[in-house]
N, C-alpha and C positions, 0 to 999 in steps of 0.2 A: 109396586111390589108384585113380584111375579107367584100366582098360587100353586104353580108346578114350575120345578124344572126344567132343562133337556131330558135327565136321565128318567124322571119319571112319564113323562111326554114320551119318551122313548119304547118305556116299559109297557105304557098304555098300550102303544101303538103295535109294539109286538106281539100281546094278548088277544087283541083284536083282530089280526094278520094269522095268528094261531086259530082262533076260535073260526075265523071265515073258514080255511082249507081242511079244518077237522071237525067240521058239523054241516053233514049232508042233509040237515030236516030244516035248514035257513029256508026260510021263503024269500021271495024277491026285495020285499019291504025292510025284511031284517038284512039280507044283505047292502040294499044301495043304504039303512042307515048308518050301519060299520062305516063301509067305503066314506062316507060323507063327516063322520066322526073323525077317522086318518087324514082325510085332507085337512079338516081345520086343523088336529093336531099338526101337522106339514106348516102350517101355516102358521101359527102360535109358535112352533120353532122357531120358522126363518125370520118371523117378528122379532124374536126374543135375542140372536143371536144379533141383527142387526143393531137393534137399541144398542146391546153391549158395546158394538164396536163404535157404533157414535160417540157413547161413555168415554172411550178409552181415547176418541179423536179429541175429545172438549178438554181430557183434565192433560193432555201432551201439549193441548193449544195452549193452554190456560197455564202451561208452567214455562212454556216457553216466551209467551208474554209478556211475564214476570222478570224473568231474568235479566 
């Protein structure tokens, strides 16, 4: 079970993208951890959206089998 969404995954990711370009006082450290926060979110995505479509490969396999 997934503990975020896309949409929230999404929402994060756009606060974070906000908060980078509208705050000039980020030091170096606080920006590469944003940046490094975005990617895994990127990556928890493209995880999340793949497993789905595996889901959706197994129960088309699994009825066409049947049949």
């Amino acid at each position: 079970m997934n503990q975020f969404d896309n949409y929230e995954l999404t929402t994060i990711d756009y606060t974070l993208k906000y908060y980078l370009e509208h705050n000039e006082l980020l030091d170096d450290d606080d920006i590469e951890w944003c940046n490094l926060v975005r990617k895994k979110i990127d990556t928890i995505m493209a995880l999340q959206v793949q497993y789905e479509q595996e889901c959706v490969w197994q129960l088309n396999y699994w009825h066409k089998s049947i049949a």
